[in-house]
KETORRO-409611 format. One record per atom (N, C-alpha, C): x, y, z; residue in one letter. Coordinates in pm, whole numbers, plus 50000, padded with zeros to 5 digits. Atoms other than C-alpha are relative to their C-alpha. Layout:
BEGIN
XYZA;...
//
This chain:
BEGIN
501394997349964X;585516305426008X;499935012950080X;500414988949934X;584366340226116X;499684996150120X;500794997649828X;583076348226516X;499805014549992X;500644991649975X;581166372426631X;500515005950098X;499164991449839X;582646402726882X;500334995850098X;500135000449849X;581416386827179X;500164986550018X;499535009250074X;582956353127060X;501354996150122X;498465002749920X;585646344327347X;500694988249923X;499395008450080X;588476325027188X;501234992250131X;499285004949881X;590286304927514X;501304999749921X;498514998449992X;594046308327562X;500434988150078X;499265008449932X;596416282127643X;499534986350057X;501085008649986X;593466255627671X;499075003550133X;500724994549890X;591606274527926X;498814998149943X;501475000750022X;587596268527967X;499215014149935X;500334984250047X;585706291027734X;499375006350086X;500414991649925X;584106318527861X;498834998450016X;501285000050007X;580716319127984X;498935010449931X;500864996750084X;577746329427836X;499495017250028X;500164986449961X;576296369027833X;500525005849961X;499454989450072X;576916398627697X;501535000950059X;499354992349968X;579996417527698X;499985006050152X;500354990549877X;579236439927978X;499784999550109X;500085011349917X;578196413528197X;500924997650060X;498845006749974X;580976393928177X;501255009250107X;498884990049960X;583416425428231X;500184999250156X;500085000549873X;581876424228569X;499945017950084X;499854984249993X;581386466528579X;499645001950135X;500185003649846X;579976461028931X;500845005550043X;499035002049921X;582426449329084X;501245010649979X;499264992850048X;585106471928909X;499325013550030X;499504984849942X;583336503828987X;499855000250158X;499925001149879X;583036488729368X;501475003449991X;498634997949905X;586696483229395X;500785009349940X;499414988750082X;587586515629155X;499525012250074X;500174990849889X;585566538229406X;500594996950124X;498874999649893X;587836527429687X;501065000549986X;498485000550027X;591046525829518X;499675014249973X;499744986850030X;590296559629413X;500045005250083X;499574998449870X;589786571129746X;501285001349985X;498545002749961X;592846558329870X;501265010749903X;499014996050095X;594536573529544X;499955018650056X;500184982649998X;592526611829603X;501135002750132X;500055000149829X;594066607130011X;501975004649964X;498865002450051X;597446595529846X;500895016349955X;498974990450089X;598256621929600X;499675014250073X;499694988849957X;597336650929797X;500795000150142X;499165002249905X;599526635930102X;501325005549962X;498945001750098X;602206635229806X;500185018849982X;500104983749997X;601426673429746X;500625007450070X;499864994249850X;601626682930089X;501545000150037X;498385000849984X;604986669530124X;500765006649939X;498824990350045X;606546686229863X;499665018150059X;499994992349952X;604716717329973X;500955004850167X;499364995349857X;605956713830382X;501355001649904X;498545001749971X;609506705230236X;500595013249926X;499984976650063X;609626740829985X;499965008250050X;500504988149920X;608286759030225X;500925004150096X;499315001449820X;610366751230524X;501754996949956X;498694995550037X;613746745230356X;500775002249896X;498854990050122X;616416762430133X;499784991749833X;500325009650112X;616046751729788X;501094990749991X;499605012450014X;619216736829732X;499684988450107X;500795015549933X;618206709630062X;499044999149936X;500895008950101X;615316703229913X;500094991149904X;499965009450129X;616276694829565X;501034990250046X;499265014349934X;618666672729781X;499314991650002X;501035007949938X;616316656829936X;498784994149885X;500015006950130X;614406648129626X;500614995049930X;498445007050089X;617676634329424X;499704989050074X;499695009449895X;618036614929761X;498544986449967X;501295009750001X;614216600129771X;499714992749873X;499865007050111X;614456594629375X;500984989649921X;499005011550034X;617586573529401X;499614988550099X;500845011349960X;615856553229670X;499234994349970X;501265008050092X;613116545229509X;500074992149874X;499735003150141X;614506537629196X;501174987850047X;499365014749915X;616756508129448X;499254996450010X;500945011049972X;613746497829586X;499314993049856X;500545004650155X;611916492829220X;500994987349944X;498535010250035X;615506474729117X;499494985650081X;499755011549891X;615146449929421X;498674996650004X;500855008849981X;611436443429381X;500024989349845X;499945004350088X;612156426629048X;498624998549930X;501794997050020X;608646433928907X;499384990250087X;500595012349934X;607436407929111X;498535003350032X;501364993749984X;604086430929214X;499274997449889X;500575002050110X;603026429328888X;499894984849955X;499425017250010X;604126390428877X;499074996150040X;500955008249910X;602176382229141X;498915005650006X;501274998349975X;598926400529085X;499574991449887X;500305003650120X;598986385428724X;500034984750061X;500105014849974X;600156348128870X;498384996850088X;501275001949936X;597826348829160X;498335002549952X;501055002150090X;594996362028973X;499014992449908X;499895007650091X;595426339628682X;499104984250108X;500445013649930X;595026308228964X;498625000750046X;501385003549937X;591956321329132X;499024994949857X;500874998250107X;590476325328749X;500094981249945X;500215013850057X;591676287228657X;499694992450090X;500115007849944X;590676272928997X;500964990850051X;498595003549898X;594596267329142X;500295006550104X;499494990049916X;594706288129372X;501124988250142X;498935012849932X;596576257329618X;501845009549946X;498784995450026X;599566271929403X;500525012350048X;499294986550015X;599616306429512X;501105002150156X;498804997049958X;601846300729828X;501234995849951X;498655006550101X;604706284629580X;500015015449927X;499594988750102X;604416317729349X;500605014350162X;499454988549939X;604996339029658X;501234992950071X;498795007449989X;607836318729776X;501695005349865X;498775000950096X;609676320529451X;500285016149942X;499554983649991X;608896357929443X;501095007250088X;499254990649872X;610306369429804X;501014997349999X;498575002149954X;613436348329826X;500735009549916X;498494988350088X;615746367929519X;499305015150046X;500304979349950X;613346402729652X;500925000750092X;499234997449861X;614906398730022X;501425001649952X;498635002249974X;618406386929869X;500625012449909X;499614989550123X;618206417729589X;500445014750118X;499824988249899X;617856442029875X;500664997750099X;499445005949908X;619926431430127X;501295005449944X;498774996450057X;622966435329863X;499835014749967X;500274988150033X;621376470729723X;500315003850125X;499814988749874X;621236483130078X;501784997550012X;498425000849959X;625116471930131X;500915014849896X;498974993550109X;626076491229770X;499835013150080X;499864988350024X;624216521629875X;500995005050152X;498934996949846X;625846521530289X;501915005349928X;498324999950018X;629546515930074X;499715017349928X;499764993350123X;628946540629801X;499305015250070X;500784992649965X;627026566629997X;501005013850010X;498784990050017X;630046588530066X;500205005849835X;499584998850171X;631026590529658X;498765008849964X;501254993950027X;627206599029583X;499835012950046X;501264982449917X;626496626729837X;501305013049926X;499344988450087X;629796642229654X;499405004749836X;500644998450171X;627976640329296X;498995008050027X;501264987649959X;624906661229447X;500185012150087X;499804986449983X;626426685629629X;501334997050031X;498644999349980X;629666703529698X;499935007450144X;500594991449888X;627836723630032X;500234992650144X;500235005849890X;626846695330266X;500014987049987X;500165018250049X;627946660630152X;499804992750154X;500445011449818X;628206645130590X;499074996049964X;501514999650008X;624476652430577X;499594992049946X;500215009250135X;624006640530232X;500084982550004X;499245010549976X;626056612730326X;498974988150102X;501055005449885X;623986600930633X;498764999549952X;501525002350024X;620396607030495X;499974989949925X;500295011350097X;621366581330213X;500524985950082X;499755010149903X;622756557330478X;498734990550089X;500964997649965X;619756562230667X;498324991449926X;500895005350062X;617676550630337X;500464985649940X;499395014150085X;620246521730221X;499314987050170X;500595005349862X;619066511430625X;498814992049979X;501345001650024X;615316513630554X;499414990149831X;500525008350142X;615296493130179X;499874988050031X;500495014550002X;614846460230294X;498534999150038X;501514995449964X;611886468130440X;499155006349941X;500694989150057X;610666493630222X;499344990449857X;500105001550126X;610726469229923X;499604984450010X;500545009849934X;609406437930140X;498675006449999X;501404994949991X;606326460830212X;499454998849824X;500614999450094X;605556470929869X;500024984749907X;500215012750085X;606046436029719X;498354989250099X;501445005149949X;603416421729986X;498875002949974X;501434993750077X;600786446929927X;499544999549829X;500515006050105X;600716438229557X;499644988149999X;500075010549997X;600346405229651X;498994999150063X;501495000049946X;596956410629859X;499355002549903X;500575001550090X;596086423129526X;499134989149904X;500495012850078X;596156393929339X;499114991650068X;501315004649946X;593656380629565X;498675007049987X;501394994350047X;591146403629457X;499885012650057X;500464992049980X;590586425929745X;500945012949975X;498954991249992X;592106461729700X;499795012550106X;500184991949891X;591206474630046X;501114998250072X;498614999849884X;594596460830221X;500725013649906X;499334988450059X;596186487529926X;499855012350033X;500224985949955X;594296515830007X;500405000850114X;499914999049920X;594616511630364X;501334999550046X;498495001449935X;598466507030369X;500875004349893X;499374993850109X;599506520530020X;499665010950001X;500324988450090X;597456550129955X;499575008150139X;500434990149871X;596286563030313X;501124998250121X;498855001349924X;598436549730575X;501065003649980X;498824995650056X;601766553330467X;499695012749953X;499654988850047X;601216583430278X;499715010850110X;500334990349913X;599506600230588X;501215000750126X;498635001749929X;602316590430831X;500875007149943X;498854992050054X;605066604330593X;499635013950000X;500404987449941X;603336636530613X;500155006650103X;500324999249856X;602686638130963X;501635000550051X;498495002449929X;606406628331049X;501025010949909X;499474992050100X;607856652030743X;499955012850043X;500484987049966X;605746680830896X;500755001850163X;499354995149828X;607146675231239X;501245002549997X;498804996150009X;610536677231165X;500835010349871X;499584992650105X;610946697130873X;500565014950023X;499794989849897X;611366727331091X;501305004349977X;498235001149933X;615026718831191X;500565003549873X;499574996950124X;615596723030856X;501384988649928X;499095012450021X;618006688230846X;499714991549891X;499645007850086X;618306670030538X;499944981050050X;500145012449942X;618576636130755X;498914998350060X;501335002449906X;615716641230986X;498684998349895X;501244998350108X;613526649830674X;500194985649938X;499495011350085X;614566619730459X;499604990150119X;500125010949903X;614596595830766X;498264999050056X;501314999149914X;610806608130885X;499114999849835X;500805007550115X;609926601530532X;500194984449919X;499615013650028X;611316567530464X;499484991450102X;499965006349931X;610876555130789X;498244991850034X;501235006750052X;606756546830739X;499814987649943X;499535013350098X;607916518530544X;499744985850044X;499835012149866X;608516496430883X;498544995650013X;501515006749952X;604806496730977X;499324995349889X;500155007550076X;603706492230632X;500234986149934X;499345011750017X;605696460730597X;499444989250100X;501075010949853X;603926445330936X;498794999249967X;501594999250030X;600566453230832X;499504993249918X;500435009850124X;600806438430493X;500524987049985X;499105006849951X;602826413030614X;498244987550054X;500775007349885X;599856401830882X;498435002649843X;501265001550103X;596756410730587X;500324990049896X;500255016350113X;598116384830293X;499744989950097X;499765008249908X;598706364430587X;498344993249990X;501474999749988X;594826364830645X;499084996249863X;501104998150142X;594046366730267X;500134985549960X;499485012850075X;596176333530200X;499614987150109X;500725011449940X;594926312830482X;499224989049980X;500795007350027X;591856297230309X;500734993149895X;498935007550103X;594336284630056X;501424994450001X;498465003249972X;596936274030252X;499884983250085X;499595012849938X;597146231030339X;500814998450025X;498705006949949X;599196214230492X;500834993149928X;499025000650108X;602576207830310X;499984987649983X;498985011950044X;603266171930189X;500984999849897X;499135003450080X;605296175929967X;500505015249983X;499404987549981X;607646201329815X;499335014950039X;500774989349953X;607526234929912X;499465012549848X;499774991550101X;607576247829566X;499204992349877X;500105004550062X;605526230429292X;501074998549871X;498855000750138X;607636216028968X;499535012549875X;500614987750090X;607656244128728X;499835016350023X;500314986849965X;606776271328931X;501005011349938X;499194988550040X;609886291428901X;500145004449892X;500294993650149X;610066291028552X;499185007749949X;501224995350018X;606596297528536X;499635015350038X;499904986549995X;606906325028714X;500625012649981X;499524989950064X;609786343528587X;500095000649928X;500505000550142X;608976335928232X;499425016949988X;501124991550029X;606416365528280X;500595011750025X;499424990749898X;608146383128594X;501095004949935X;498914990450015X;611446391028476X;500285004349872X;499954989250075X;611256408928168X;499105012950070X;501254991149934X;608636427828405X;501075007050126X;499384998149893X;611716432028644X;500835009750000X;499094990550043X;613736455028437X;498645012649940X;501064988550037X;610396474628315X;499585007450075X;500564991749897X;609666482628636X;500885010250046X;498944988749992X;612716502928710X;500235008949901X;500014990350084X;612776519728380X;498865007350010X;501344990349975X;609266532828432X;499945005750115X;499414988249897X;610296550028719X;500895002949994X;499354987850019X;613106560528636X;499845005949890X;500384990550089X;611476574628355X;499195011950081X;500684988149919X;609256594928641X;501215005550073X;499044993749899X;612516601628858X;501215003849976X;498594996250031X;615526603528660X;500185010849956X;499724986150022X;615116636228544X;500255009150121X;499084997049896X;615786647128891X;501275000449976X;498485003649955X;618896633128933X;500135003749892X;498994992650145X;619996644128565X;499955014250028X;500444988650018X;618676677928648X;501145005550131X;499314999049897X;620936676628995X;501465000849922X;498655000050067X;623826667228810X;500345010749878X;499764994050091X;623826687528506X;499775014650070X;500694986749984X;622336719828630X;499995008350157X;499844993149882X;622386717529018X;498665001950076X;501315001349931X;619726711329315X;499235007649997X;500964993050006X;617846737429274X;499295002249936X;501135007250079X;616526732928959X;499124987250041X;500365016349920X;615736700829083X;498815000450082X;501435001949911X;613396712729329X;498965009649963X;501484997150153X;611686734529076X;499464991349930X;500425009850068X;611296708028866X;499084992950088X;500705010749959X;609886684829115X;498795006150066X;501164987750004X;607496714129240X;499045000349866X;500774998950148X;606306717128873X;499194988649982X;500145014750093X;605876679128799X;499164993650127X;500745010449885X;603886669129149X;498364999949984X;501335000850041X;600546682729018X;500054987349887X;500125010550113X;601086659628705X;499654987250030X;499725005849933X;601776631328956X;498154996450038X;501364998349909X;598246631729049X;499324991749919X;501125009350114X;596626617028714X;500764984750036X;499655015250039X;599166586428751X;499794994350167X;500465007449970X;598146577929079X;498304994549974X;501754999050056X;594086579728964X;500734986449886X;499625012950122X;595916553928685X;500464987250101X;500105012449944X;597476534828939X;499164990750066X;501165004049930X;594166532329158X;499164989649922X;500965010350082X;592306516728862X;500804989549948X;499365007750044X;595206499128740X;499704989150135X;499915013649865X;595256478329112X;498114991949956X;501465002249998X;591256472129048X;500044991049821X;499995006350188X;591656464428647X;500994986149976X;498895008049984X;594626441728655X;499644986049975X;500795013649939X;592876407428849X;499054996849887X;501435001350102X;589906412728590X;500734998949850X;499565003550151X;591876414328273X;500954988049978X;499365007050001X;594146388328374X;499604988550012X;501065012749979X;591196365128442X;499655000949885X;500764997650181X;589286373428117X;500874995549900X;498865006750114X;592426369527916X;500464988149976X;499435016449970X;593056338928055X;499454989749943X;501165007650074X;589716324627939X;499675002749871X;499664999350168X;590246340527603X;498905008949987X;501324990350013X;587406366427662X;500205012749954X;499764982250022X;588366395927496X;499125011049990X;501134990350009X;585326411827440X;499775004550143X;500024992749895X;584616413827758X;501485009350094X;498644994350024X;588466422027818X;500085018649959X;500204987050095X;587666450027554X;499115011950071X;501694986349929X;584436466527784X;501165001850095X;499004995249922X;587056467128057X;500815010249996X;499204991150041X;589586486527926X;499165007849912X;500254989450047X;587296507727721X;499445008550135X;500564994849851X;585166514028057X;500915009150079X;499254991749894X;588156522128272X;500905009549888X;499044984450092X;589916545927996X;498655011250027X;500934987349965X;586526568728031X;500205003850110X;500004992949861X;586806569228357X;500905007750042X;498854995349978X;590226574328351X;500225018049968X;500284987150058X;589506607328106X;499495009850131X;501084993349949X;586606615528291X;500765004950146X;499914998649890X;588826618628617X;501105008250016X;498664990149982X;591716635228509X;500175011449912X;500054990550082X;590996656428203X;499985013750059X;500424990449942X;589476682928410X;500805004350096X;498924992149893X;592496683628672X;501415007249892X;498754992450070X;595016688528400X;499555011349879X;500114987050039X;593296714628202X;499935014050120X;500594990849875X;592436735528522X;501565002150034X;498704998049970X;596486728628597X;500835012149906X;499694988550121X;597156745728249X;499805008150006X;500684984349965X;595076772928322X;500565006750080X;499234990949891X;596256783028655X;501464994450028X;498435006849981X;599666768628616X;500755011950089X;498854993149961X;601666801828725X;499085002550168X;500774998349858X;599176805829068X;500274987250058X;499945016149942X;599446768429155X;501685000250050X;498554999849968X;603496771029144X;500105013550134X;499534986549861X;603306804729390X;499924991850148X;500265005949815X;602096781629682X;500744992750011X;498925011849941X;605356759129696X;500945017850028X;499314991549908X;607306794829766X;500795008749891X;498984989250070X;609716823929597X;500714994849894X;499155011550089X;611346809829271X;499284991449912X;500955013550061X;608686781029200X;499585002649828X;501065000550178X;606866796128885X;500835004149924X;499335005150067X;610036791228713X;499524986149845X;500645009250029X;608166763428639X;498914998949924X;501334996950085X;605246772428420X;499954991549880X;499815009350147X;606626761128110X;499904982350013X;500135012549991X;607266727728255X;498394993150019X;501115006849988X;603616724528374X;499404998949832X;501074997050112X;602296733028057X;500474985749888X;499255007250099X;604646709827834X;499414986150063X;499855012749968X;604026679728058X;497694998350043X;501145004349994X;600426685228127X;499354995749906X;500495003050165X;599326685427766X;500664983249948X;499805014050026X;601256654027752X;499444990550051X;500775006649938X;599066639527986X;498804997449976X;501375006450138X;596126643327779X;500134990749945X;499585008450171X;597446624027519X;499794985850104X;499475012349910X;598876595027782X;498124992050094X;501085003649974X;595496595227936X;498614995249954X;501175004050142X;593256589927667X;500064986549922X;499905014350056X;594956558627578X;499714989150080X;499885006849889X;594676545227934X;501364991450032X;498935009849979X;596366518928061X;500424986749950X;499685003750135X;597546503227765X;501184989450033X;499415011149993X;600286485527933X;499694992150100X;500505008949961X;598366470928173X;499244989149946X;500835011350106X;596346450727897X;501384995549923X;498505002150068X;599876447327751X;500654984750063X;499555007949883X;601266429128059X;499014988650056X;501215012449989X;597526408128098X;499804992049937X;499845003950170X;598056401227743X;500754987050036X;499105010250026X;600926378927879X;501445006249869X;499084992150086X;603106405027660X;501395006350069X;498904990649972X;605946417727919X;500975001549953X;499084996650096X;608656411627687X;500065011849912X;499884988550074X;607246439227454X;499815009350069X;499924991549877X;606336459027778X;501435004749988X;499014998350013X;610086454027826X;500955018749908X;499604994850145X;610916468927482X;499795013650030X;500714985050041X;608776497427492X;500575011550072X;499594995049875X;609706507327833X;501835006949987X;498744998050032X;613816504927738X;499985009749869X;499894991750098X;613156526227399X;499645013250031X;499874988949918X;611476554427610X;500975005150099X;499174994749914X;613856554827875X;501095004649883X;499014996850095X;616706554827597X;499525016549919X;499994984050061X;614936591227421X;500035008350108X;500094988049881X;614156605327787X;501345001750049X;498284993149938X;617976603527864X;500615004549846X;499724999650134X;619296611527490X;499565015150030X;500734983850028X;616936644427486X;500195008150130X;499374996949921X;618056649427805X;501135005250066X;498464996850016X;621436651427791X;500075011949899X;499954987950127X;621226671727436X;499145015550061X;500244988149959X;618826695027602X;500345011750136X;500134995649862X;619266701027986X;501085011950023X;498724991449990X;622656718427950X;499465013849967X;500084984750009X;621336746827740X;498305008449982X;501384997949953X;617346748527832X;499524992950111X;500035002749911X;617476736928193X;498764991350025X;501205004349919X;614266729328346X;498634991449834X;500685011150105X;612516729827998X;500094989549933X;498965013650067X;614916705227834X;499474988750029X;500695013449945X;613836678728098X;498725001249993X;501165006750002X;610446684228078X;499564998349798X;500375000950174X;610296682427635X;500474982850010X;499305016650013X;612826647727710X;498604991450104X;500785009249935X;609956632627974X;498794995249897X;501585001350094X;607076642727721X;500594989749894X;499535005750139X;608826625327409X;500104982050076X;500205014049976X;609206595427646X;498674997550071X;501225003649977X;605946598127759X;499144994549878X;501205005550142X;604306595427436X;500484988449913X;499775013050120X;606516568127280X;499304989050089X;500815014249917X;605346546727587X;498584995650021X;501384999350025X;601826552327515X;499484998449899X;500474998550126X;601786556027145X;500204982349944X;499525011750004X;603776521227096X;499684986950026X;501305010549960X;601786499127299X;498854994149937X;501454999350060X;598516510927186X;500204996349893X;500115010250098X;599526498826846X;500214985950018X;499855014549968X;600836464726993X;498624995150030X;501255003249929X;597696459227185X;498504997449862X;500855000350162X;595776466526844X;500304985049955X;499675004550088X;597446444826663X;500194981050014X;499945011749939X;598186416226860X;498604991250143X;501285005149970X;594836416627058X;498465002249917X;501465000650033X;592546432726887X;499685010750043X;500594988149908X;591876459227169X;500185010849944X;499764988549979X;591656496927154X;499125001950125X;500624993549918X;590316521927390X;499265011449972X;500894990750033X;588546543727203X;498184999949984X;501345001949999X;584716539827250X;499055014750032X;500654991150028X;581746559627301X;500305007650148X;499834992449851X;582396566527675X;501485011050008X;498884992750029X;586026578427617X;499825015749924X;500174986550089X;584786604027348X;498775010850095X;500874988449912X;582136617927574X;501085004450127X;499224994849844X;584346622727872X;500945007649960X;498894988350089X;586906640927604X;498965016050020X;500964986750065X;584196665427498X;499675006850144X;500744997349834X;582746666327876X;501125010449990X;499004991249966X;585906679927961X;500735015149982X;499514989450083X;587286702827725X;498915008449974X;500954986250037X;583846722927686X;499645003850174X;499634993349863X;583906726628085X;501445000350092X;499244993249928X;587346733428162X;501295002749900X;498864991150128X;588996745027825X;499445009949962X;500694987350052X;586256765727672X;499595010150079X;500474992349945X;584686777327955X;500465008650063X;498754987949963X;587496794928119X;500865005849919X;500024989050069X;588266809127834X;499625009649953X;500924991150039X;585416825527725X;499795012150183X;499714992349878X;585286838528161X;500985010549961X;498904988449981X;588866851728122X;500085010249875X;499744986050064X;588326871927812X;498555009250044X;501164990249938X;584786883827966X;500485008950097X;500154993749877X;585826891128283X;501425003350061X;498325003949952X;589846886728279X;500594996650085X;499035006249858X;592306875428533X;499535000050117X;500334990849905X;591786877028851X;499724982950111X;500535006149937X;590786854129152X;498704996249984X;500914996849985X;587036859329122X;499464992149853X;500335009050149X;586636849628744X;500594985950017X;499245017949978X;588906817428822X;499084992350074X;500835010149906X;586636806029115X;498965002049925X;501344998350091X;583646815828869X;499854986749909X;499785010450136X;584766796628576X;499994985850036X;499905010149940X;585606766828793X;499054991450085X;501875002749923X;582246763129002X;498814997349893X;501325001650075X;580126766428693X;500554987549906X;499805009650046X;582406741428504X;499664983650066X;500435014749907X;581836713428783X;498675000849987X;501485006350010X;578416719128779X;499854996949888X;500205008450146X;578056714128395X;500424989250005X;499355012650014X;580566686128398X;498924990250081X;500555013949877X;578406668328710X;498665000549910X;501245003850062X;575286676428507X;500264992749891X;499745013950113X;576706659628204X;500014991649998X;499285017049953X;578466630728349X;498414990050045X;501365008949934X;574696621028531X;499264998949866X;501214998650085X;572506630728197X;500694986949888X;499835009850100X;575196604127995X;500394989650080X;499265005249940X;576176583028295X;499954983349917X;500005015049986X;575036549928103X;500935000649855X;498855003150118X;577286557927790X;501594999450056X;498735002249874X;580146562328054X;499874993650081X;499645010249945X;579126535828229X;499945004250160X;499474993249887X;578936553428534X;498634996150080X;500905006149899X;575436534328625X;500434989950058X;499745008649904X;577356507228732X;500105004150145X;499584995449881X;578626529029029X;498245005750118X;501354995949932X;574706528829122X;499694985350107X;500015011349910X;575046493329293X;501244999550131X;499084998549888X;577696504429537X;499214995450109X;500515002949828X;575576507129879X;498844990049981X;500735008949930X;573666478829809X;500644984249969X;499645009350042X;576046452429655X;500754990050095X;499805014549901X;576996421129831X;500854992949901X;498465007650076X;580196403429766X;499954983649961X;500385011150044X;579656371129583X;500944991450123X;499335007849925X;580566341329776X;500334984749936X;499345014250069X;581876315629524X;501764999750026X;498384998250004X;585446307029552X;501145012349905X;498844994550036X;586556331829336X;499535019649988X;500854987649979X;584336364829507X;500965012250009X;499604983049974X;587436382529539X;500685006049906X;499514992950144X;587986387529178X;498915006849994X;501374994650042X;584456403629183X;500075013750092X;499994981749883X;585266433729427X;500485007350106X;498854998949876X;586146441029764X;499174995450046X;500965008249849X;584746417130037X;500685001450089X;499894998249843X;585356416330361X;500954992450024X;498755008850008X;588636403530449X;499684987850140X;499765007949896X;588416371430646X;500844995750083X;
//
């Protein structure tokens, strides 16, 4: 028997969906409430992120630097290891409960999360304290002590570092995504700044590394004491076990194919460092990571909506609502366009001026912007493809996808880096950028149903590209190079773009964001899938 689009088909015997359009359902509200504060947090974020690599270029030698990046991209890529996706686990578990009316369960899912996080990091920090010596010889032959100590320093700070970030995804899954901004995307990132800039001076390799890791501590208390607050109204008194029957399964059924995806997708953002250290030598390294921090910018704007999109598709899916599912993810891919198109053509454009302000050397780097920005078109246009992937209840093929990109970005890596340095790694990131985008988006087709191509997506393409592809082209052959034509071209493109974006805002969807200052946070039990309320 045929159904009609807007036809929810329940999953797993979940209650169908209620009645109302599409569009309705999606809940666009609420999503561009808590998508204008995650973005925030994200704009605050990525130019904190900026800043840093700027103080640390500026202020010391290249090879420290590209140390000091190697260093921060092998920490991170421990901490990722030791959170065993569990962030993603637990926005999808917890989520899932407020949407079926369990929520009773969600201190058992964070239970069966934290214990193997704490016991993963605990052993990681031991490998990297033993092994830290061996390492700081593989990155340099100059100043391994140093070397030696700053990674000591960070094998110190990972229990903590990877305790914080597993909590703050876990305020997620309760709906609101104001504990994130406030301790993911502003706090922390403004601290590491602040402490980066004060000591960067000395020009120490340890002091730098240590005054950027060390942010971690207060983040970990903060989010620590906010779930605390979030999980209260859902927390009785124990009779019985502490763990419902099932849980664990239940929850790493999902979680741990999600546990190994999460480390390959960063080290698909970070391992070209460290290959680029090893093969070629730190100083590429901190060209490269100079080149690649503007890029950096669209994927937090992805992660911002991803924290906001997540709760909502994982509810919808749950109830078998795809249509509305479907307005979701077409909605937030426009936006997504609409928010980044215009930074990464404008990057293209002035790519070799943008690299002069990290310092002498930098616009080495040109080629790389150009290769990896254009890949970001592509990546962006599909959205976040594995977040409906992973809502889907799909992380196994997540998994997949994730391990077949990492496998070409080291492959093309290796074959190229040796005898086209800098460009090498950025042709091997793009090739794994696009299989992890291209790959999906057919899964997601095929096995939901979804795309992301709608009418809002195609206007926010066009928006874009006729104010900040055409129009600074037609400037620079009028008026050519120069400072003066750049700030020209760029002033008159925002105003077109802002006049566009308002004259189509309801095909982009962008009247939802007209109930901001007067919307009021539902107060049914499950208000904090609907936006950001007020944390009790």
């Amino acid at each position: 028997m045929s159904r009609s689009p807007d036809t929810a088909v329940p999953l797993d015997g979940a209650p169908p969906a209620p009645a109302g359009s599409a569009r309705d359902r999606a809940g666009l509200r609420g999503l561009a409430r808590g998508g204008a504060l995650s973005l925030a947090g994200a704009g605050v974020s990525a130019v904190s992120g900026v800043l840093v690599v700027l103080v640390v270029t500026r202020t010391l030698p290249q090879d420290t630097a590209g140390i000091f990046f190697t260093l921060t991209s092998v920490f991170l890529i421990a901490g990722m290891t030791a959170r065993l996706g569990t962030g993603t686990g637990l926005v999808y578990a917890i989520s899932r409960a407020h949407g079926l009316g369990t929520a009773g369960r969600v201190p058992g899912f964070l239970w069966v999360a934290l214990t193997p996080v704490v016991g993963l990091s605990l052993v990681l920090a031991g490998v990297l304290l033993l092994a830290a010596e061996p390492l700081a010889r593989l990155f340099t032959d100059d100043d391994v002590g140093s070397t030696a100590t700053a990674l000591r320093v960070l094998a110190a700070l990972l229990p903590l570092t990877t305790v914080s970030d597993t909590l703050v995804a876990a305020t997620r899954g309760h709906g609101p995504i104001l504990p994130t901004v406030v301790v993911d995307k502003v706090g922390r990132p403004v601290v590491q700044l602040a402490a980066v800039a004060a000591v960067a001076a000395g020009g120490s390799v340890v002091a730098v590394t240590a005054a950027w890791a060390a942010p971690w501590v207060l983040s970990a208390l903060v989010a620590g004491w906010w779930l605390a607050r979030l999980q209260r109204p859902h927390t009785a008194p124990r009779t019985g076990p502490r763990v419902a029957a099932g849980t664990w399964r239940e929850f790493w059924a999902f979680t741990g194919p999600r546990a190994v995806t999460s480390v390959v997708q960063l080290a698909l953002q970070r391992l070209d460092i460290v290959l680029l250290t090893l093969l070629a030598g730190p100083v590429p390294a901190a060209v490269y990571t100079a080149a690649t921090r503007f890029l950096v910018v669209g994927q937090f704007v992805n992660q911002a909506l991803a924290g906001v999109v997540e709760p909502r598709l994982s509810r919808l899916l749950a109830v078998g609502d795809r249509a509305a599912a479907t307005t979701v993810y077409r909605t937030a891919t426009g936006w997504l366009v609409l928010l980044c198109w215009p930074f990464y053509l404008l990057v293209m454009t002035y790519a070799d001026g943008l690299l002069d302000w990290f310092g002498p050397g930098y616009d080495a780097g040109v080629t790389v912007v150009l290769v990896l920005a254009a890949t970001m078109l592509l990546a962006t246009s599909i959205g976040m493809v594995d977040v409906v992937l992973l809502m889907g209840g799909r992380s196994r093929w997540n998994l997949g996808n994730a391990l077949l990109a990492l496998t070409v970005n080291v492959v093309v890596d290796l074959l190229l880096i040796p005898s086209m340095g800098l460009l090498g790694a950025a042709v091997g990131w793009a090739a794994a950028i696009s299989v992890n985008n291209l790959l999906p988006l057919a899964q997601v087709w095929r096995s939901l149903r979804m795309h992301p191509f709608g009418a809002g997506t195609g206007t926010a393409v066009a928006l874009s590209l006729g104010c900040f592809a055409l129009l600074p082209l037609l400037v620079r052959l009028v008026a050519g190079d120069g400072l003066l034509p750049a700030v020209t071209a760029t002033g008159l493109g925002v105003a077109l773009y802002a006049a566009g974006y308002w004259r189509l805002r309801r095909v982009l969807a962008l009247d939802s964001l007209r109930a901001l200052p007067r919307a009021t946070p539902p107060r049914s039990p499950d208000a904090a899938l609907d936006g950001v309320p007020p944390v009790r």
